[in-house]
N, C-alpha and C positions, 0 to 999 in steps of 0.2 A: 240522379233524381233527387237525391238530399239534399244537394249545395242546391237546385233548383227551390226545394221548398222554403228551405230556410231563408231563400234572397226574397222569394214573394213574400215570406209571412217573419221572419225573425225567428227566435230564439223560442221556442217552445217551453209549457210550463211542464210538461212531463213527457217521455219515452218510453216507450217499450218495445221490447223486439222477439221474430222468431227467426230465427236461423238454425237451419237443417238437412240432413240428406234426405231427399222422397225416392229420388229412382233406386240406389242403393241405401238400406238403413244403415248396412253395415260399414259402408263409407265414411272415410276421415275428411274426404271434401263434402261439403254441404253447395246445395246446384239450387235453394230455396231462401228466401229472409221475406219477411215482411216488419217494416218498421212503423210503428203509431206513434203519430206527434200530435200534443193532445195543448190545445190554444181554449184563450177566455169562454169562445162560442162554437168553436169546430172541430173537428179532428182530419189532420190529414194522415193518409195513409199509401205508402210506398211499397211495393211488392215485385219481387222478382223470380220469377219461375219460368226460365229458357224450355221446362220441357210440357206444361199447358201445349193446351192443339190448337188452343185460339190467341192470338197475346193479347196482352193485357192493353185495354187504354193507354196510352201516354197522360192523358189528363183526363180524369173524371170527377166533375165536380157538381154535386147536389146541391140548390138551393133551395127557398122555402118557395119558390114559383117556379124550377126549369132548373134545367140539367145542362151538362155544356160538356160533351164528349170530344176528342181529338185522339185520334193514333198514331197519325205521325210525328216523327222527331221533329223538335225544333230548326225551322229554318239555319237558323244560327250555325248550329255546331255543323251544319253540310257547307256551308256559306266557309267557315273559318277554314276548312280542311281543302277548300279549292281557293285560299289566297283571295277570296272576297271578306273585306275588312270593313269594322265598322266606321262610318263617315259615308260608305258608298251608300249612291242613290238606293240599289238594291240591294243591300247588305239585310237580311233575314224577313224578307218578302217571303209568307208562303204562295204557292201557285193554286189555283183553285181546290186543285186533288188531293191537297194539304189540309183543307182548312178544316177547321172541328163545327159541331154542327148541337146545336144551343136550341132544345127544347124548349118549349117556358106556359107557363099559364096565363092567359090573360081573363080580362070580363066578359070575353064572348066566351071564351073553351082554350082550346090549344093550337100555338103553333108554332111553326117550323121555320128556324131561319141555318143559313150554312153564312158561318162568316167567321175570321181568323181571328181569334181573340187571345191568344198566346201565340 
C-alpha cells in the first residue's frame, strides 16, 4: 500500500509510523504498523492489522464534499498474477462487486453513486 501511495501522491513532506505487537505484547514479531504521510493539504494514512474482525478499506478517502470508499484489491495485481498484462483490452477492469462507492454532497443533500475510480 506504500509504493501505491507514493505513486498517486509522491514523495511526502513528513512520516510517522507505529509498528507493534497487539495480540501478543510480549512478542518479537509485531502483526500491526500504521504509517502517516503527511503532504501540503492531506494526510494519507496506511494501516495494517490482519487481526481486526472487520478489514480495513483498501481505499478511504475524505473530501471536503464525499467520501470514496473501496475494499477490494486492485484489479491489477489479480490481473498480473493470472498472466493478464498491461496492453490487454481487459487488463485491471474492476467487475461491478469491485467497484468502490463515492458518497459526496451536492446543492440538493446527498448522494450515492458506486463507480470504480481506482
Amino acid at each position: 500500500m506504500l509504493d501505491q501511495i507514493l505513486g498517486l501522491f509522491g514523495k511526502p513532506q513528513t512520516v510517522s509510523y507505529d509498528i507493534r505487537a497487539i495480540q501478543n505484547s510480549a512478542s518479537t514479531v509485531d502483526d500491526f504498523y500504521e504509517t502517516q504521510l503527511f503532504y501540503d493539504n492531506f494526510k494519507a494514512t496506511v494501516v495494517s492489522n490482519p487481526l481486526a474482525a472487520r478489514p480495513y478499506p483498501r481505499f478511504l478517502l475524505h473530501g471536503t464534499n464525499g467520501t470514496y470508499v473501496k475494499y477490494d484489491i486492485d484489479q491489477q495485481e489479480n490481473d498480473l498474477k493470472l498472466g493478464i498484462m498491461p496492453g490487454d483490452p481487459n487488463f485491471g477492469i474492476d467487475t461491478p462487486s469491485q467497484f468502490g462507492v463515492v458518497k459526496y454532497k451536492t446543492k440538493m443533500g446527498i448522494g450515492l453513486r458506486n463507480k470504480s475510480l481506482l
